[in-house]
C-alpha positions as CSV (number, residue, x, y, z in Angstrom):
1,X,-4.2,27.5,18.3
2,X,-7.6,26.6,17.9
3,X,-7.2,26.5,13.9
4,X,-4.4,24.1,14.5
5,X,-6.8,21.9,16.9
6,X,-9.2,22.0,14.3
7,X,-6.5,20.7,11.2
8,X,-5.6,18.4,13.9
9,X,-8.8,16.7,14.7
10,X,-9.5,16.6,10.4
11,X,-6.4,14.9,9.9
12,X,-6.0,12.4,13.2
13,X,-9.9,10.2,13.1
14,X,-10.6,7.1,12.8
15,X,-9.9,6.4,9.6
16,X,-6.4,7.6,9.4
17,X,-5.5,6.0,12.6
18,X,-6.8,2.8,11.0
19,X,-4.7,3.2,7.6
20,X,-1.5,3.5,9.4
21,X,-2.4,0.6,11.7
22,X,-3.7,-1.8,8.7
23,X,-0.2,-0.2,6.5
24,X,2.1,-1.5,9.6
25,X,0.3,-4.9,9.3
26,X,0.5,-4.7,5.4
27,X,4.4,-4.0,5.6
28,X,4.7,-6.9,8.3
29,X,2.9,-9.1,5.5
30,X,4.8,-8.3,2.9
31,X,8.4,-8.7,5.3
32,X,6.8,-11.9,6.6
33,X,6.3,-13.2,2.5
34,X,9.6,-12.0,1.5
35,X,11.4,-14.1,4.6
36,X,9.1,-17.4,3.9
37,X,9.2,-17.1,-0.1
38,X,13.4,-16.4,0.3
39,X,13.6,-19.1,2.5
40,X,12.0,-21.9,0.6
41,X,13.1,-20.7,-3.2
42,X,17.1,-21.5,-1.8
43,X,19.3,-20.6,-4.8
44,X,19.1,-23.7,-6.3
45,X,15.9,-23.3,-7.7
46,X,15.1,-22.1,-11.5
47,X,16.0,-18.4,-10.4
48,X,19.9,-19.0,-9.4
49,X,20.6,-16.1,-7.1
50,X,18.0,-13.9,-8.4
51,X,15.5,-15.9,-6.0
52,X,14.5,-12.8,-3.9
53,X,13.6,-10.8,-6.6
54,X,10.7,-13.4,-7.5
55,X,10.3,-13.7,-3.5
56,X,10.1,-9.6,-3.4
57,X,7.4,-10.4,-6.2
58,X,5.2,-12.6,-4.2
59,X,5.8,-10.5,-1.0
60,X,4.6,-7.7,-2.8
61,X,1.2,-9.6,-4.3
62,X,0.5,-10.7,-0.5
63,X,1.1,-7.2,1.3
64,X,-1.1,-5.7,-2.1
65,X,-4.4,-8.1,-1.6
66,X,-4.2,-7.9,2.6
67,X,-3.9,-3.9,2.2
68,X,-6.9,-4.2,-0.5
69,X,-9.6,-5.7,1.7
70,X,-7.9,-4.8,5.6
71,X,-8.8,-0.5,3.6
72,X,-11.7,-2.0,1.8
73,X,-13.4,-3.5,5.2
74,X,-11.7,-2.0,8.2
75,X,-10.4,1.5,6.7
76,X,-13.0,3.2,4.2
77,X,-15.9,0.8,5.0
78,X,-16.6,0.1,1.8
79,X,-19.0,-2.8,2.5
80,X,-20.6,-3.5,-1.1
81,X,-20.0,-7.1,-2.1
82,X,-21.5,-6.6,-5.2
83,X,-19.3,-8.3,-8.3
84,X,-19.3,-4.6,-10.0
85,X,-18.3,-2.7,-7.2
86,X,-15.8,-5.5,-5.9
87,X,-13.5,-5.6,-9.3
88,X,-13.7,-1.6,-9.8
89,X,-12.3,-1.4,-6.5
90,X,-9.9,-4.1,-6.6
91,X,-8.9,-3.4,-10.6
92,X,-8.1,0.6,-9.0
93,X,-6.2,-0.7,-5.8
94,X,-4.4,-2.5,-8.0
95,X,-3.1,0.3,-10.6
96,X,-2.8,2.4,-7.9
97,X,-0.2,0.5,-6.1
98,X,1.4,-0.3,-9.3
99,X,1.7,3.5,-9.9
100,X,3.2,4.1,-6.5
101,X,5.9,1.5,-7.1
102,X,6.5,2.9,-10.1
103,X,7.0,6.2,-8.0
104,X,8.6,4.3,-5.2
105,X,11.0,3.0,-7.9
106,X,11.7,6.3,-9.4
107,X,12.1,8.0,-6.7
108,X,14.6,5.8,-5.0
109,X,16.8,6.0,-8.5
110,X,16.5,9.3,-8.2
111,X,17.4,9.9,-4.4
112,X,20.1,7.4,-4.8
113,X,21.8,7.4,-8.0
114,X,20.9,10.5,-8.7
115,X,21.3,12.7,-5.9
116,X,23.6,10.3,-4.1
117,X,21.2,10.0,-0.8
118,X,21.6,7.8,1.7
119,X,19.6,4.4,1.1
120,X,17.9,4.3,4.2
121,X,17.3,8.4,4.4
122,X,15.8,8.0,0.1
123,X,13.8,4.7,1.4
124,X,12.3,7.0,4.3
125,X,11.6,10.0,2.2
126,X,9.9,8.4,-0.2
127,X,7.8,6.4,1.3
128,X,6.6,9.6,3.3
129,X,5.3,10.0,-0.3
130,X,4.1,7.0,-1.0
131,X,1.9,6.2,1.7
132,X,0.3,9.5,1.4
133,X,-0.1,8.5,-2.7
134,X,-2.1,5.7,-1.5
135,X,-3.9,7.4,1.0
136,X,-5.3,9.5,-1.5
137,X,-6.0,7.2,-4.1
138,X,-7.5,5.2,-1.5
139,X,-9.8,7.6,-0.3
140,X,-10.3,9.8,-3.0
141,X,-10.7,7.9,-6.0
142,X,-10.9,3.8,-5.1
143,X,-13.2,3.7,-2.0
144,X,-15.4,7.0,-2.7
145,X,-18.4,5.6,-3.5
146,X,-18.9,3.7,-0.2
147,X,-21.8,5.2,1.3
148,X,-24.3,4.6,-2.4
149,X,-22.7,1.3,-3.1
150,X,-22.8,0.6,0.3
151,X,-26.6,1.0,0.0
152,X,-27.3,-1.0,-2.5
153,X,-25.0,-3.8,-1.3
């Protein structure tokens, strides 16, 4: 018991308790984008009835730079303003959340056409796996120079 108290208190601080807050608010962005950007690009417009794809798009970019600096600030406390340190954290948020589409994509294709999962049970699954992708690359490999940059910033 106490070993799972222990795993417990590792894995439920601060900082995760702040990423899934700041990831509700970034999937509220991105929802919030999509409805405005759909709403205003009506199907007349250059994109025919492919306008939500372009909406989807913009949603996306929105939900991506809130999520960069609400971890950046508010999450990892990365507090370094310095131009160096901004774009290396900001050029590796940005592949990593194009890798986890890309596995967000994938997997769904795979769940769905694939393995002929429900949409809703494939969306849930995998993004089980993709928030703990950007968790990780979050933590591990985009913010884990906070406390010397942090220093000298």
């Amino acid at each position: 018991m106490e070993k799972l108290k222990a795993l417990l208190k590792k894995i439920i601080n601060r900082e995760t308790i702040t990423y899934v807050i700041f990831g509700v608010l970034t999937t509220a962005v991105n929802f919030a984008f999509f409805h405005i950007c759909n709403k205003l690009l009506t199907d007349d417009v250059f994109l025919k009835d492919k306008n939500y794809l372009f909406s989807n798009i913009l949603a996306w970019i929105a939900a991506v730079l809130f999520a960069f600096f609400t971890n950046k600030l508010f999450v990892f406390k990365s507090k370094s303003w310095k131009a160096k340190t901004v774009v290396r954290e900001f050029v590796s948020f940005i592949g990593a959340r194009l890798f986890s589409l890309g596995v967000d994509e994938g997997g769904m294709f795979l769940f769905v056409s694939v393995l002929n999962f429900n949409k809703m049970i494939a969306k849930l699954i995998v993004q089980v796996a993709i928030v703990l992708i950007n968790y990780f690359f979050s933590k591990f490999l985009i913010f884990k120079n906070k406390k010397e940059e942090n220093k000298e910033g």
